[in-house]
Each structure stands twice: as structure tokens, then as C-alpha cells.
PLY file of the C-alpha trace (Angstrom):
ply
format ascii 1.0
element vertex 115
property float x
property float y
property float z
element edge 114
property int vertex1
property int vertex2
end_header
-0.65 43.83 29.78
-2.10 47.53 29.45
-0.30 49.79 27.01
0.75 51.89 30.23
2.13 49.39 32.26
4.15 48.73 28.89
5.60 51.95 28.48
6.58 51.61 32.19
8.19 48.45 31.42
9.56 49.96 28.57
10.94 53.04 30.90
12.45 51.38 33.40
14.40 48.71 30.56
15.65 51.93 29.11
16.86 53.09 32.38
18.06 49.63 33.50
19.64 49.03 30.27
23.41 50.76 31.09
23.00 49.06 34.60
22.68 45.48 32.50
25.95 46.70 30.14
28.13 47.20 32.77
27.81 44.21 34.59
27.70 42.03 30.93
31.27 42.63 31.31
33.72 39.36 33.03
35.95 41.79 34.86
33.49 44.18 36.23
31.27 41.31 37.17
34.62 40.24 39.33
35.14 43.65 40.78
30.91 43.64 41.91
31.77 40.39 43.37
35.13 41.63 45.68
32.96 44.28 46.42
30.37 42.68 47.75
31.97 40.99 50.41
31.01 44.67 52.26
33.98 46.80 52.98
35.36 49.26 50.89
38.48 48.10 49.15
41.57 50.44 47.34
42.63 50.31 43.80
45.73 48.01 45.82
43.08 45.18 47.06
41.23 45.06 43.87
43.92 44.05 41.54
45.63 41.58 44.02
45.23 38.12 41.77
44.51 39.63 38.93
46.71 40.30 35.89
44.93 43.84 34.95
46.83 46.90 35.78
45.98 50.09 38.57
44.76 51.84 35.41
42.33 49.01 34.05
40.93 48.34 37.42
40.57 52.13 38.05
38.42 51.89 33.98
35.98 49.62 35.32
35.22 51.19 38.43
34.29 54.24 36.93
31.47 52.68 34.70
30.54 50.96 37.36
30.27 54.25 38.98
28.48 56.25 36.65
25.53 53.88 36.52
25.55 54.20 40.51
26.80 50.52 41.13
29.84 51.65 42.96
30.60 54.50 45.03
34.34 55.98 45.82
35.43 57.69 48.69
38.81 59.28 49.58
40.62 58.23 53.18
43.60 59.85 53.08
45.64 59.25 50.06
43.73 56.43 48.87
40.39 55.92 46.87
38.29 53.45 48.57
35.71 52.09 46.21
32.48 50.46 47.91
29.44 48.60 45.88
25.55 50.88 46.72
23.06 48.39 47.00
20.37 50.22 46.09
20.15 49.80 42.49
20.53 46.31 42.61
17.46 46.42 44.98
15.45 48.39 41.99
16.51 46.05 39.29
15.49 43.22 41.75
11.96 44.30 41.69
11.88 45.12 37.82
13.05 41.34 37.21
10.58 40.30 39.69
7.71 42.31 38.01
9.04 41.30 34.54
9.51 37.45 35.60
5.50 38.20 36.89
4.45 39.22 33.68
6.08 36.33 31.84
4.75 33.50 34.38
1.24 34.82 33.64
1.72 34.89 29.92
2.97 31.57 30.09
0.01 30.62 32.47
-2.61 31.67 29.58
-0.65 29.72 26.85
-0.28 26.66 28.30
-4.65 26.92 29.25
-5.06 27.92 25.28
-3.03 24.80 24.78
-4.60 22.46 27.17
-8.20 23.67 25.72
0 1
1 2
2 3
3 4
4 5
5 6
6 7
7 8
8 9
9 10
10 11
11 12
12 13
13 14
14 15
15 16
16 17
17 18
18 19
19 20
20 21
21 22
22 23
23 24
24 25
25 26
26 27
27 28
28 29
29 30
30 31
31 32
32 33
33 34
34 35
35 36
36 37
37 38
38 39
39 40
40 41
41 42
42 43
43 44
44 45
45 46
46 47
47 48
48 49
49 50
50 51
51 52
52 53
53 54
54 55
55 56
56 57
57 58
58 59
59 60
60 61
61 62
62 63
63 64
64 65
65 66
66 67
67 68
68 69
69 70
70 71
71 72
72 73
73 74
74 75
75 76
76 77
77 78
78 79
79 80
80 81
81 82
82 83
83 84
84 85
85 86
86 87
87 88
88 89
89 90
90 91
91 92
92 93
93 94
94 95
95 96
96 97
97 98
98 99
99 100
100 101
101 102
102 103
103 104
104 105
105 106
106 107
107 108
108 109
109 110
110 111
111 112
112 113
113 114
């Protein structure tokens, strides 16, 4: 691997890296996963089965938010919180490029090996 295209790596795991936080966590993880299902849900539908409160739902939301996972709109008195797609799309082609990298290191051991 070129010292660019590991500074690039490097870049884009840095900007990755709060993306990869948020969803290390069990009950954001959960919310990603009602969420996906593809309409936008309320505050109401997210906690139904759960033990967490309004205010603990309405916590994890908002970091999944402000790392652009989740996007909230307002339709009339309620906040309706949908998932974006788009970033998962990014970090789908990061792991891909990343699980590239690592099945062509692994490539050139296992010939050093075999020699």
C-alpha cells in the first residue's frame, strides 16, 4: 500500500470513527434497526417494548443524529425520526476497500509461506 492511499485510509477511519462509536452502542444499534424498516417513526413508536424512557430514547437519537445516521423531522406536534442511508453507503465502500486491502495482504503471505 502507497503512503497516500494510507493517509486516505487513515482519513476516512478518522472520519468514520464517531460513525463506528455510535452504533458500538446495544440500544442505538436497536433504534438503527426499528428504523430501518423505512418509515419515520415518533419518540411514541420507538420506545414501545422497551424499558428506556422518552428522554433516553430521545439521547440516542441525537448521537445518532449528529454523525448523520438519523434525520428528524417535525409533522405537527411530533418529531419523526427517520435513518439517511447515505453514510452507511460510504462506510460500505471503506469496509469494502479496507476488506480489499487485507485479502491482498493476506494473498502475499500465504505465497511467502507456500514458497
Amino acid at each position: 500500500m502507497s503512503p497516500s492511499t494510507r493517509r486516505g485510509l487513515v482519513a476516512k477511519l478518522q472520519d468514520y470513527a464517531p460513525v463506528f462509536a455510535a452504533l458500538g452502542d446495544e440500544t442505538r444499534l436497536s433504534l438503527v434497526a426499528k428504523l430501518s424498516e423505512g418509515q419515520p417513526k415518533s419518540i411514541t413508536q420507538l420506545t414501545e417494548g422497551s424499558e428506556l424512557t422518552r428522554q433516553a430514547v430521545t439521547k440516542h437519537l441525537r448521537v445518532l443524529e449528529n454523525v448523520g445516521l438519523v434525520r428528524s423531522t417535525f409533522s405537527g406536534r411530533e418529531n419523526l425520526f427517520e435513518l439517511d442511508t447515505r453514510p452507511f453507503k460510504d462506510i460500505n465502500e471503506y469496509l469494502d476497500f479496507v476488506s480489499s486491502q487485507w485479502d491482498s495482504a493476506l494473498s502475499r503471505l500465504k505465497s511467502f509461506v507456500e514458497r
